[in-house]
KOLVEX-427505 format. One record per residue (C-alpha): z, x, y; residue in one letter. Coordinates in steps of 0.1 Angstrom, whole numbers, plus 2048, in hexadecimal, padded with zeros to 3 digits. Example, Ala and Ser with C-alpha at 12.3 -4.5 7.8 and 13.67 -1.06 7.14 Angstrom:
% residues 2
84E87B7D3A8478897F5S
% end
This chain:
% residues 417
800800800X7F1810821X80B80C83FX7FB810861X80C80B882X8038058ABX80E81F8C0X8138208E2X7EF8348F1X7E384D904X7C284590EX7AB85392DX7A783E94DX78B82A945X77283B95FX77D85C957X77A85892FX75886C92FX76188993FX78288D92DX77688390AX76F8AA8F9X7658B68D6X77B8BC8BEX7918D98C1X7848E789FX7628E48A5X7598F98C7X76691D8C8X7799258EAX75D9398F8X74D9158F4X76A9018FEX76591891CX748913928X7498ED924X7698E6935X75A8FC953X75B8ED96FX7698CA95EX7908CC968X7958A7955X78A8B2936X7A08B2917X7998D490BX7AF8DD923X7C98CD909X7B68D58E4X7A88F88EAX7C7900909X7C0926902X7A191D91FX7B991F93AX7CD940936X7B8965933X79896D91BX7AE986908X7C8967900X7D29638D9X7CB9438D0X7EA9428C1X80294B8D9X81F9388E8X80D931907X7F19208F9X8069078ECX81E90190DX7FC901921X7ED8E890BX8118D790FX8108DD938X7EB8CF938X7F18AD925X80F8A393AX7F78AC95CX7DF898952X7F787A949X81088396AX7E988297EX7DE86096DX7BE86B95DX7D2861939X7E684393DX7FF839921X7F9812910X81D80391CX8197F18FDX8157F78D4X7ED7F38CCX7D37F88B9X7B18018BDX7887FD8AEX77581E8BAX7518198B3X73B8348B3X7168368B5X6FE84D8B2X6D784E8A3X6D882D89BX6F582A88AX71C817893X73D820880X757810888X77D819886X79E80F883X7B782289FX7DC822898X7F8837887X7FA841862X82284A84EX81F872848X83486882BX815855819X80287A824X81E88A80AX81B86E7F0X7F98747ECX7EE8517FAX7DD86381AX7C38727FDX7B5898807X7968AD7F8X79B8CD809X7B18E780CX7C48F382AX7CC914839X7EE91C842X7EA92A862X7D290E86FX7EA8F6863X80690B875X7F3906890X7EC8E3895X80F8E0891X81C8F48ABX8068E18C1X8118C58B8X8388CC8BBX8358DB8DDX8228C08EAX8358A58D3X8158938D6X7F888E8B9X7DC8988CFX7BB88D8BBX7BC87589DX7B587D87AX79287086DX7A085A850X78C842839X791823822X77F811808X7677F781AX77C7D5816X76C7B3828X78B7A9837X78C7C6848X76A7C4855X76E7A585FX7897AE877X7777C4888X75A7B388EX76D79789EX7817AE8B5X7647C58C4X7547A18CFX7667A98EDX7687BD90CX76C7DF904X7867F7915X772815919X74881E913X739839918X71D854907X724873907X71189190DX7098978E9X6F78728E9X7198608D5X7238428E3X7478398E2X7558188E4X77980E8E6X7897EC8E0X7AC7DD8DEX7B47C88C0X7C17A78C0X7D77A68A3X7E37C789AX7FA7B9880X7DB7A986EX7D07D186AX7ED7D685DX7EC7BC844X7CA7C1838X7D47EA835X7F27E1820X7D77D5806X7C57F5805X7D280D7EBX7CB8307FBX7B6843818X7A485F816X7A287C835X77F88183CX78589A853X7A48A8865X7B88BA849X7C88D085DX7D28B8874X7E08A285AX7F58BD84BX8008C686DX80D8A2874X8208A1855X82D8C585EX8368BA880X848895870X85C8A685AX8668C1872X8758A588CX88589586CX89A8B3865X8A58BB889X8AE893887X8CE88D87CX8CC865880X8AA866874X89A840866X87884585CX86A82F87AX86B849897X84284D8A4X84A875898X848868877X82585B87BX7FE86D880X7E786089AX7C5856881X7A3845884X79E835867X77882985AX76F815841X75582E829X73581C829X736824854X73684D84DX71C863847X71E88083BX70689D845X6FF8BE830X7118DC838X6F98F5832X6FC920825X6F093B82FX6F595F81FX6EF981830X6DC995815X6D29927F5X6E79A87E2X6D29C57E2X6B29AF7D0X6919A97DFX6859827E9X66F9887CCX6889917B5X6A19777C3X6849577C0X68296579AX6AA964797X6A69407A2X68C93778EX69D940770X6BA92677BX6A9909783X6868F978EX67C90B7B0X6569037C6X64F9077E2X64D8F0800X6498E8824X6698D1825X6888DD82CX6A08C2827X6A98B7801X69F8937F8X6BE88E7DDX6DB89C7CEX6D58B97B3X6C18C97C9X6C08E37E6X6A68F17FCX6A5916801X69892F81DX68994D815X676969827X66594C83BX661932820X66F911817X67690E7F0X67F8ED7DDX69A8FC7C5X6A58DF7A9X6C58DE791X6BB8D276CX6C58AF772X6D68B0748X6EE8D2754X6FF8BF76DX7238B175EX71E88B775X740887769X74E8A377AX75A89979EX7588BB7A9X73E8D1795X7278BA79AX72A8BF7C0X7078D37CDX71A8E87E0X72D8EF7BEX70F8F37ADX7019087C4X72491F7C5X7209227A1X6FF926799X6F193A7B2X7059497C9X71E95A7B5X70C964798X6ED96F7AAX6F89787CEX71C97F7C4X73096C7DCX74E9667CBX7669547E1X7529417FDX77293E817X77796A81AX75A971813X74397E832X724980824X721958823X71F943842X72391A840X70D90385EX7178E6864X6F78CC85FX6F68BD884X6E68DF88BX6C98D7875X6B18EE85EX6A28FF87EX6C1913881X6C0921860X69F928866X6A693C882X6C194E873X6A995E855X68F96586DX6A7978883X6B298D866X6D498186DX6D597084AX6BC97C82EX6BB95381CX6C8933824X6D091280EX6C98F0821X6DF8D9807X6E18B3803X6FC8A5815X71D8977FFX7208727FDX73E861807X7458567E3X7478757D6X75C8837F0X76F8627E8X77586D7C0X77E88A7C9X79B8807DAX7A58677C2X79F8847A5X7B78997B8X7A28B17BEX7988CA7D7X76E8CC7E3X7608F07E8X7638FC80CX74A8ED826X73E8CE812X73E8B9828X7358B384DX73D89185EX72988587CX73187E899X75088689FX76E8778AEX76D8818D0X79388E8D9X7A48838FAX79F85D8F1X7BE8568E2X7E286A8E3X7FE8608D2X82286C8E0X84086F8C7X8578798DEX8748618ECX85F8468D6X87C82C8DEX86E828901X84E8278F3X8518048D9X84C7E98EDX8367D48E0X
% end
């Protein structure tokens, strides 16, 4: 049984919302964040990438990043250009882009159904990102971008939503990316509620860090608690949650620096012997089971034998684990693809032009344009237990941080509903 809750929000001042609305910390570097906070004092990276604002030589990872991120959320709130929900709410953030709407749930989510394995994870999680997304959550005492959760499609629950974004929305905009982003109040957050209380599990599409940190940061104010309940807003993570059939998924491609010491002739051969390879002028796979490879200025068609590949297997049967497997560890000898530097990962919304460009510029000596993972294997995974290869998957688009903030701090003050 899924328990979500209101919470009081943070949001953007309506006519403001476009210029503070940022990327996601974990997907811009801070030369990036940089560059496109220049010049754009109401922007949020000021608060998810704070290291911005304090000298080029700044570790990431210092103190000060963390009280500046702290310093610059509170400015922004004491200025007006975020302005706190007097009331407990939730929220339907639409996204569109290319075509396509998803449409989520915003609200609060237990940490304690992130340690029971209800909140279902595929990935695993470095300890000093995870330390990180911690501290700046503690120092802050704020959740400062949602998790990017998912459920099971259920009617009831689209039905809800299509009745509540019949409305006027609270804030519209596109960005500069081409994403629109569309927020709307609920009418009936307990009817959320209900209908979640009928959904077995969720599933974190993306955000693992961020989710671990939360639960870090929950049971960290629970131990300095001594009258602790199990309702205080410390002891719940700030989510978007979608129903699956809204996502897509892109690919997230590989590249690899050399060829272990064999020619593209010799390394076309090794393939060969693996599975069906030919030539092509299309660089984007047309189904699972098969990959698309770049090689001294050529497109190849590289196929799996359809009968070696164990269906039944949530995880071997992944391309990306094929691919791992079959290729490049026994034949390029990349053994562990999270330390090893020869292997690179792109994320998909950069398209097969990139990887292009990378070969030609003798940066890379091949690249493998893969099929993207669907949502229901992603989904198995999860409820398998088990953990998907790094980089396999890429969702798109984003959540856009600086839309909703959620305060755990002094969260008495903060229940009125």
């Amino acid at each position: 049984m899924l328990k979500i809750f209101p919470f009081a929000a943070i949001m953007p001042r309506p006519d403001l919302a476009a210029k503070i609305a940022c990327e996601p910390y974990d997907v811009i570097s801070t030369k990036e964040a940089r560059e496109r906070a220049a010049g754009n004092p109401f922007s949020f990276l000021h608060v998810v990438r704070s290291e911005i604002d304090l000298p080029p030589d700044t570790n990431p990872y210092d103190a000060e990043v963390y009280e500046t991120a702290r310093r610059n959320l509170d400015g922004m709130i004491s200025a007006g250009h975020l302005i706190e929900n007097p009331t407990r709410d939730m929220y339907l953030y639409r996204q569109v882009w290319n075509g396509r709407e998803q449409y989520g749930v915003v609200c609060t989510c237990d940490a304690e159904q992130y340690r029971q394995d209800i909140i279902k994870k595929h990935e695993k999680t470095r300890p000093d990102k995870e330390d990180d997304r911690t501290r700046h959550m503690t120092v802050c005492s704020a959740h400062a971008e949602p998790v990017f959760l998912t459920v099971r499609d259920q009617a009831e629950l689209d039905s809800l939503i299509r009745s509540d974004v019949s409305g006027q929305p609270l804030i519209d905009f596109i960005a500069g990316d081409g994403v629109q982003h569309t927020i709307w109040p609920v009418r009936d957050w307990q009817a959320y509620a209900n209908t979640f209380a009928r959904i077995p599990a969720m599933y974190i599409a993306d955000g693992h860090h961020r989710t671990a940190g939360g639960e870090r940061a929950a049971a960290q104010r629970q131990r300095a608690n001594p009258h602790h309940t199990g309702n205080e807003e410390y002891n719940r993570i700030l989510a978007v949650i979608f129903p699956a059939s809204h996502l897509r998924i892109l690919p997230y491609n590989r590249v690899v620096k050399d060829l272990r010491g064999l020619s593209p002739d010799d390394f076309r051969e090794r393939l060969a012997s693996v599975g069906k390879l030919e030539e092509t002028t299309d660089p984007i796979p047309t189904q699972a089971g098969t990959i698309c490879v770049f090689l001294a200025g050529r497109w190849y068609r590289f196929t799996f034998p359809p009968h070696s590949i164990d269906q039944n297997n949530p995880i071997e049967s992944l391309d990306v684990s094929l691919l791992q497997s079959r290729i490049l560890e026994p034949i390029l000898g990349i053994g562990d693809p999270r330390t090893d530097q020869r292997i690179q990962f792109v994320g998909g919304i950069r398209g097969t032009r990139e990887l292009e460009q990378l070969v030609d510029a003798g940066e890379m000596a091949v690249a493998f344009s893969m099929y993207p993972t669907s949502i229901e294997q992603l989904l198995a995974v999860s409820d398998a237990g088990m953990i998907m290869p790094p980089k396999s998957t890429w969702f798109e688009p984003k959540l856009r941080s600086g839309l909703f903030v959620h305060r755990f701090e002094q969260a008495a003050d903060r229940q009125r509903v």
